[in-house]
C-alpha positions, 0 to 999 in steps of 0.5 A, a space after each residue: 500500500 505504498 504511496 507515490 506522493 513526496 515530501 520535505 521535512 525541514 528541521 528547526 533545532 532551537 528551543 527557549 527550553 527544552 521539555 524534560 521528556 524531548 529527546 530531540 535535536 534541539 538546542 536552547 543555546 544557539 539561536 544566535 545561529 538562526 540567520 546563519 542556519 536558516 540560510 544553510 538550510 535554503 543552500 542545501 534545498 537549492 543544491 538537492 533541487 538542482 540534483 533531480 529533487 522531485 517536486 513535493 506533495 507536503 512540506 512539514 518544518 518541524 524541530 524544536 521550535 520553527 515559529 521561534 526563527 523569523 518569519 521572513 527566513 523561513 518563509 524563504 526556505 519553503 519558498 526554495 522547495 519546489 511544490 504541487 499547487 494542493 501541497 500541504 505546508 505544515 509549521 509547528 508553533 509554540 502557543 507563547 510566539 505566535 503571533 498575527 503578523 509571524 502567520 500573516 508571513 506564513 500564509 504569504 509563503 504557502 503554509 496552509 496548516 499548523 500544528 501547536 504544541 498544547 500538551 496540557 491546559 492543567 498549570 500543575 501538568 504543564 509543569 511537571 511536562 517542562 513547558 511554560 504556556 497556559 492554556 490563555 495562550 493556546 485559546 489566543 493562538 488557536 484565535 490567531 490562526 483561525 482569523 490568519 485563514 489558514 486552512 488547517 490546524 492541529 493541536 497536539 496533546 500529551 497523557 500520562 504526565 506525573 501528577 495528572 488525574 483523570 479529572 485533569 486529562 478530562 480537563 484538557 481534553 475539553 478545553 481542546 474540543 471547546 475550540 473546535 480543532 480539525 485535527 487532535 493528535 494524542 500521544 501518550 508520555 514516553 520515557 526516552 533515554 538521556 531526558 530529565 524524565 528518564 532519571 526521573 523514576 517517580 514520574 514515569 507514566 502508567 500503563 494503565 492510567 494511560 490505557 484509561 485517558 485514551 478511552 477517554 480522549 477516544 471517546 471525547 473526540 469521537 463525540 465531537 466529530 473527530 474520527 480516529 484514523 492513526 492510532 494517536 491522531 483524530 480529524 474531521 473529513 479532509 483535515 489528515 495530515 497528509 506529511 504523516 501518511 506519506 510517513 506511514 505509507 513508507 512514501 519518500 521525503 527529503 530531509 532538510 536541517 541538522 539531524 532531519 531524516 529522509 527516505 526513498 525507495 527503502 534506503 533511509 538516511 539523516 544528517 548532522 546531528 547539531 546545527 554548527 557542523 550542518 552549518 559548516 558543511 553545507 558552507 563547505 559545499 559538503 553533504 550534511 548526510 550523517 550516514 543511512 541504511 537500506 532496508 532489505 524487502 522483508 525488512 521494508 514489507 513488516 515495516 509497511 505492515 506495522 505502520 498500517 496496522 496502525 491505521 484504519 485501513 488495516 492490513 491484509 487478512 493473510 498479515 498473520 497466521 491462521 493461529 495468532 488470528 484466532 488469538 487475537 480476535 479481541 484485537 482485530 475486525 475484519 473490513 472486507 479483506 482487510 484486518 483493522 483494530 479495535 480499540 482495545 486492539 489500539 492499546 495493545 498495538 505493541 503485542 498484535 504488531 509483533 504477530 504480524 508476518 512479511 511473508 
């Protein structure tokens, strides 16, 4: 079910600071760098076009924080990337620096989504999360980009956060759904090595609370109209984030800034890790590329089947034997000749995927 459609993922690596459960390449201490960078970044594009670089389905600058780098910049770089006239042109924002005339500057450049990174609209989640916004700033920014005329938005929400109730969740989610977002994406915490969370024994997420808050964003969601269609993402019709399908459909997609991975054909590859040295080599004429793999067909084939089973088109009713598909009849529903999770079947995802086979 592969796809042909392509993209371009660019990278942003700053930060005001850094979440104490992000395990990304993001920096706080170089924005100093951000014209220097920026323009790296537009150098690189214009050199990978001039090699053969396909013209783009979805551009999707993420990071780090984008909407910290002027929008002048940054309108520059995604004007470098050539696209189709229906591209979706995503940038990720934080709630706390958008503004009326960064999106008006946006808008002029092509982008026509944007994702905002709420979390949680509870002070005392927030804070054990590492982020600084309230949830006035997430209702002033969701104002911002509806009166910009842009065409789609996401919010972003994270569950299971030390010290969250259920109440607060419930909270949160509600505040979410008040604004009417197109698109919710829904993300369980995760205990990534090297964080501050990692260290941080007594507040790791439970399995169990976390099982119990996806039943009920599920269900909050689905009540206001946003169908599942990823495991962790909600829309209404026609809102799906196109970027992430050609993600999950193993399509191809560039990769742009330091630590920005790509693929194409089965052969994955990502750059430099910090912005100094991508800097340098792009200015060196250099390619950033830090270094790639080649998946082999199996390999590529139980990937396909792992990200699909994920989605709500399923995987082929042949994607296990006859024996583990006895076993998990809780977990699956058969649509036509294909297998789809059920709910329960989309928290234990892990378990189902690791019956699935290639061949």
């Amino acid at each position: 079910m592969a796809t042909n459609l392509f993209g371009a993922y660019v990278h942003v690596p700053f930060c005001s600071k850094r979440c104490d459960y992000c395990a990304f390449a993001t920096f706080t201490d170089r924005h100093h760098l951000s014209t220097e960078y920026m323009q790296a970044v537009k150098t690189h594009i214009e050199r990978t076009v001039a090699n053969g670089m396909p013209m783009v389905d979805s551009i999707f600058v993420g990071g780090g924080t984008p909407s910290m780098v002027p929008g002048e910049l940054l309108g520059e770089v995604i004007a470098a990337i050539p696209r189709g006239a229906d591209a979706e042109v995503t940038v990720e924002c934080n709630p706390d620096n958008i503004t009326a005339d960064l999106l008006r500057t946006y808008v002029d450049a092509g982008v026509n989504r944007i994702s905002l990174g709420v979390q949680s609209t509870v002070p005392h989640v927030l804070a054990a999360l590492g982020r600084e916004h309230d949830r006035e700033n997430v209702v002033r920014a969701v104002d911002l980009v509806r009166a910009s005329g842009v065409r789609s938005f996401n919010l972003d929400i994270i569950y299971g956060g030390a010290g969250e109730t259920i109440a607060d969740w419930r909270t949160t989610v509600e505040d979410v759904v008040a604004l009417s977002p197109p698109h919710v994406s829904a993300y369980a915490l995760t205990v990534e090595p090297g964080t501050p969370l990692a260290d941080d024994h007594a507040r790791h997420p439970d399995d169990d609370d976390q099982a119990t808050k996806y039943e009920l964003v599920d269900d909050l969601l689905v009540e206001h109209g946003l169908a599942n269609y990823e495991i962790s993402n909600w829309s209404k019709p026609g809102h799906e984030c196109l970027h992430n399908r050609i993600y999950w459909l193993q399509g191809g997609y560039a990769a742009f800034g330091s630590a920005a991975h790509g693929h194409r054909s089965g052969t994955r590859w990502w750059n430099v890790r910090t912005p100094d040295r991508y800097i340098e080599m792009v200015r060196n004429g250099e390619d950033p590329v830090s270094s790639s793999e080649v998946l082999d067909s199996d390999t590529r084939r139980l990937e396909e089947l792992q990200l699909l089973i994920r989605m709500r088109e399923g995987v082929p009713a042949n994607s296990f034997s006859p024996e583990d598909r006895e076993l998990l009849v809780p977990y699956l529903e058969e649509r036509g000749d294909r297998l789809v999770l059920t709910r329960t079947g989309r928290l234990m995802n892990n378990e189902v995927s690791l019956r699935l086979r290639a061949s």
